[in-house]
N, C-alpha and C positions, 0 to 999 in steps of 0.2 A: 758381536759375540753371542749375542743370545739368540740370532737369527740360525746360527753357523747351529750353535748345541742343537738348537730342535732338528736342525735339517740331520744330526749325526745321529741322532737320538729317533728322528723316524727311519735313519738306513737302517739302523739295530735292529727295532724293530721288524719291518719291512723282511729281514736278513730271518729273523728267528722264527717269524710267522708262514716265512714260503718254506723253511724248512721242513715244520711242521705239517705245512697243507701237502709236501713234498711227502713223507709219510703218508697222509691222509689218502695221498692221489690226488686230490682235488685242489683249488687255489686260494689262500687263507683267507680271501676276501668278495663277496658278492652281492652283487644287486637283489636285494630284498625283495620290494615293490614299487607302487606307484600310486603315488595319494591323487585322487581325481574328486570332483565335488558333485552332487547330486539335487535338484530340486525337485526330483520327484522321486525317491527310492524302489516302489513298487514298477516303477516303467524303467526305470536301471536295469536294476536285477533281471526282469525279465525278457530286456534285450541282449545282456551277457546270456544269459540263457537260451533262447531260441535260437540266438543270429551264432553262436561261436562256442558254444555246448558246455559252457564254464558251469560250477557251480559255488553255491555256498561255504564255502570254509569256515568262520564263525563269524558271528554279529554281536555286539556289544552297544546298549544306551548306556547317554551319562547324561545327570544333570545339570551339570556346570562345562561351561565351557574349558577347556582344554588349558592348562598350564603353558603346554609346550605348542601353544595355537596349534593341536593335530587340527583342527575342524581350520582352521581359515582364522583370522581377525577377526573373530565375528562372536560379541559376547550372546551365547547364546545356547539350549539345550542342544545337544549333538549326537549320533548315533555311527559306529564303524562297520562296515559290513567288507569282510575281506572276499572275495571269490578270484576262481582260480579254476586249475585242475588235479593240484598234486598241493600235497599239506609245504604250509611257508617255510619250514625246515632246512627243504629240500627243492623248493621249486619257487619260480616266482610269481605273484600277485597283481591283483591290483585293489587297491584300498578304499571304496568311494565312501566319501563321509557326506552324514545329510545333516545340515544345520534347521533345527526346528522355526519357522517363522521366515525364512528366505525361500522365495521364492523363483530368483533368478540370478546367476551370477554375472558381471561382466566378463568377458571373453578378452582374453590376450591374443597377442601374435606368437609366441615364441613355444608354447607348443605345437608342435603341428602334427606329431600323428603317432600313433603306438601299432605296430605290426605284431599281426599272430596269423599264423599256421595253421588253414583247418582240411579235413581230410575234402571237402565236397567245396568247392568256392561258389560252384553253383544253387546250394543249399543255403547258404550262408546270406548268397545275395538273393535268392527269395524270401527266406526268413524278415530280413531288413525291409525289403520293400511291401512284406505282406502287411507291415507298420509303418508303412509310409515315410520311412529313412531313407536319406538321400543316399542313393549308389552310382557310382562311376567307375566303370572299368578301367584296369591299365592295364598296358601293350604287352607286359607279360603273363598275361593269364588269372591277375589277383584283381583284387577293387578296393578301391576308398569308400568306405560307410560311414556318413557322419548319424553318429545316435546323439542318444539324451544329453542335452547340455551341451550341444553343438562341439562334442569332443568326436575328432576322428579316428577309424581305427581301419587300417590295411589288411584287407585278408587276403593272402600269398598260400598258393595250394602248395600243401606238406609236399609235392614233390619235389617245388625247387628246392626247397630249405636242403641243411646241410645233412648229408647221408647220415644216419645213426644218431640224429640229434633228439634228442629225451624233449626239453623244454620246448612247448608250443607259442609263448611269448620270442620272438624275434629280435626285438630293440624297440627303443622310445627315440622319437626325431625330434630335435631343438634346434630351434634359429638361433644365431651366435651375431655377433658386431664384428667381431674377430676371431678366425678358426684357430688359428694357431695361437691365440696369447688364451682361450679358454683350453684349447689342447695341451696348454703348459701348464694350467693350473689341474686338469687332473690326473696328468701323468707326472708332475713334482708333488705336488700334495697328496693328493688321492689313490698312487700309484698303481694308477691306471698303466694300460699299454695300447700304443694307436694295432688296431686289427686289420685296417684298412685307410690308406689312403695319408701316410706319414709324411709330414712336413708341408700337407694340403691349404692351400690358399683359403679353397671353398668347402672342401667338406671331407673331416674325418669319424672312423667308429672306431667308440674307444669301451675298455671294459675289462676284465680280469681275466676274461677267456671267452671265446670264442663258442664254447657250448651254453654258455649263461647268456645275459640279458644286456645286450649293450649299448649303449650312447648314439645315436648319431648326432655330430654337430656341423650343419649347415649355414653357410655365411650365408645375411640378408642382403638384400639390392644396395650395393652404395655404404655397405657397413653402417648401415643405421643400427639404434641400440631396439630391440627386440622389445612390445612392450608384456610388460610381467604383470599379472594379476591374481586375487586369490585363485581363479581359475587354474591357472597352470600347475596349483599343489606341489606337491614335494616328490623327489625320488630318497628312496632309502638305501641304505646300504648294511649288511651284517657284515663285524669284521672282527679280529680276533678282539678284546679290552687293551691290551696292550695297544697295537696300531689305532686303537678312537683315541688311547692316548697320545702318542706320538703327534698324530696328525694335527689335533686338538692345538698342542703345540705348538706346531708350526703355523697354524690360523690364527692363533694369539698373537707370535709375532710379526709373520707379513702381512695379515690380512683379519688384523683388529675390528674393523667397521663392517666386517662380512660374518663376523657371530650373532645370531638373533637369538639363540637363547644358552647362554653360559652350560658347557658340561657339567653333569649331574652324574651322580652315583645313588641308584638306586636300590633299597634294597630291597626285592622279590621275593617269592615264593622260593625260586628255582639258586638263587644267588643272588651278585650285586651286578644292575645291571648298569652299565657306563651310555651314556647317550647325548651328546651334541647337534645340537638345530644349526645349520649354516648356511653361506650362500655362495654360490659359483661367482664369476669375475661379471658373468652377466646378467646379475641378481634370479637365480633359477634357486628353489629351498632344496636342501638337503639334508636328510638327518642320516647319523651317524651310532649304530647300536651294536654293543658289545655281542660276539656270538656265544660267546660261551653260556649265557644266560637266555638272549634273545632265542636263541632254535631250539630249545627243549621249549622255552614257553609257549611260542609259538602251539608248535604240535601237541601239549596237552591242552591246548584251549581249540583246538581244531574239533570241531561236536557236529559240522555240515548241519543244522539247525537254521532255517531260515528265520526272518526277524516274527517276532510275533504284530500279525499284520491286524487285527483287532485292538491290539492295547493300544500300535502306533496312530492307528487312528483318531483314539480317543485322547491321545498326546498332542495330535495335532489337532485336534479340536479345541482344547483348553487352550492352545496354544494361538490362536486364531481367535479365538474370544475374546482373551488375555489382551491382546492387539487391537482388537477394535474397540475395548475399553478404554485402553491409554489415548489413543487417536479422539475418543467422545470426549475423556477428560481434557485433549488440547482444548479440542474447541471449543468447550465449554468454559473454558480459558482465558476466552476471549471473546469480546465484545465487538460492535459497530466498532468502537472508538482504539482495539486495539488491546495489545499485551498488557500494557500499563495503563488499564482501565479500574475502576475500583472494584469493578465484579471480576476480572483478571487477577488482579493482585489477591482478592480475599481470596477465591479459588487457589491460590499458589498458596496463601499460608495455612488453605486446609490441608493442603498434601505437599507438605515439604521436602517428602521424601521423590516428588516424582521434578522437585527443579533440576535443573542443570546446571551445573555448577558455575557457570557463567549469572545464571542468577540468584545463587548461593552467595556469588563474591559481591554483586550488587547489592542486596539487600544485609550482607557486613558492612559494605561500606557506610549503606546509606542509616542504620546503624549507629558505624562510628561516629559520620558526620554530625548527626542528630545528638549524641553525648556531646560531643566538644561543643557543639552550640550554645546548651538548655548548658552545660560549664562556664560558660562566656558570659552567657547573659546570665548568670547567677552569681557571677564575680562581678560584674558592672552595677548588678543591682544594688550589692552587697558594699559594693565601691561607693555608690551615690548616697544610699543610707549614711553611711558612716561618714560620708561629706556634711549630710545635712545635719547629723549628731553633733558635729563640731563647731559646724555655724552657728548653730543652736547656743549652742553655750558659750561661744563667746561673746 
């Protein structure tokens, strides 16, 4: 019953929001961006720049890591840097976030490539290789460029794309286990629409429309499962607060173990903005954010201000000090003889703060063990006296 209400409860939805987009002209729901990870920001940036003529939309540091893991699983200072061509309102992104002190990500299988449209392909692919980026041409006239963080990205000359098409982002590719049981989940949940390639074995693109930014999902060799990493980052999506509701819904009830962080109602500057972390059938992340708050915010924070590259330095410097400190303090930690040496152990109880909780729980135990003993032998002691008080006297 409670499967049934959500699914009636996102038709409503779904029903009241196309209505409206129906008015609008436009489709009540769309691909945002695309969260990618950075270990070197200044060589990011300036490869979206030269190789594909994007620019900066805005950049935001924080110092704590991320509530809703934007930056990755990684507790650690974090920085967003949106670039693009057209403000997030109205157009789509890509997100890369640089975690402070990491310097390399593991690489997954399951992304495998984001297409964009540029006017020169042959510009494009100078640009890449004037930096020494791997290029490879395909047979119709575009190339695979793997840039920074061995993410790749297909540049397709704006002639083939679709006649009169606005948006220079094309689609994002994902490797699947299964085309059709991921096809299900985001054309029943997500209500998405297959654009291409309906009831596909191996490979369908799905999305909200056909001028936006859409999906492809490509089955692996032998339907193996895809392996996912903080690498592969998150896709987003703007949609009316109603429909995050709905859908939200519907993820509670069939697909409970695929929430990574519970729906939230936040409230903005601009409004209250609804927002849900989740995950596709083939653990790929996706968040979910209300438009009616999300696209105005967006665009007044859009200022094209690149990061201030001076301060970051000096951020990653502390940051890198900060580091080599902790790694002195192990060592110093430790002796010939090991962790649990007494020049080990004193060093642990002069910076308590820096155990791990694994030796926080040790050193209660050892601890409690220690009371119950010095208890024991104070009651036997206590036992024995009072024995020999009595012998005594009689």
């Amino acid at each position: 019953f409670r499967t049934m209400s959500s699914r009636l409860a996102l038709a409503l939805a779904v029903a009241v929001a196309s209505l409206t987009g129906a008015r609008a002209a436009e489709p009540a729901a769309r691909a945002a961006h695309y969260v990618i990870r950075s270990s070197s920001l200044f060589e990011t940036i300036s490869f979206f720049q030269k190789t594909f003529g994007m620019r900066v939309l805005r950049h935001e540091e924080n110092d704590e890591p991320c509530p809703l893991t934007c930056n990755g699983e990684f507790e650690a200072a974090w920085s967003k840097t949106m670039v693009g061509y057209e403000t997030e309102d109205k157009a789509f992104a890509l997100e890369v976030t640089y975690n402070y002190g990491i310097d390399e990500y593991d690489t997954g299988t399951g992304l495998q490539s984001i297409a964009i449209s540029v006017d020169d392909v042959d510009a494009a692919v100078a640009a890449a290789e004037s930096d020494k980026w791997e290029v490879t041409r395909t047979e119709d006239g575009g190339a695979m460029i793997v840039g920074p963080d061995e993410y790749r990205f297909l540049a397709v000359p704006k002639a083939s794309a679709k006649k009169g098409r606005a948006e220079p982002f094309i689609g994002v590719s994902l490797a699947v286990a299964d085309v059709k049981k991921a096809a299900a989940f985001y054309t029943s949940v997500l209500n998405m629409k297959a654009l291409e390639g309906k009831g596909s074995d191996s490979k369908v693109v799905l999305g909200y429309s056909a001028d936006q930014v859409p999906i492809t999902l490509t089955a692996t060799e032998g339907g193996k499962a895809p392996e996912i990493s903080q690498w592969e980052g998150r896709n987003a999506f703007s949609m009316p607060a109603e429909l995050v509701q709905s859908v939200y819904k519907v993820i509670e009830a069939e697909y409970p173990s695929q929430i990574i962080h519970e729906m939230q109602v936040l409230d903005e500057k601009l409004g209250k903005l609804f927002i849900a972390i989740i995950r596709d059938v083939d653990g790929y992340e996706l968040c979910l954010v209300s438009s009616e708050t999300f696209d105005p915010a967006v665009l007044e924070a859009a200022d094209f201000q690149e990061p201030n590259w001076p301060k970051r330095a000096l951020l990653l410097k502390e940051t890198q000090e900060a580091l080599r400190a902790e790694k002195k303090d192990a060592r110093e930690g430790k002796d010939a003889d090991g962790p649990f040496s007494i020049g080990g152990m004193v060093q642990k109880f002069l910076h308590p703060k820096k155990m791990t909780k694994g030796e926080l729980s040790f050193l209660a135990c050892g601890f409690s063990l220690g009371f119950v003993f010095c208890l024991v032998v104070n009651l036997i002691s206590l036992a024995t006296s009072s024995g020999k008080r009595v012998a005594k006297a009689v």
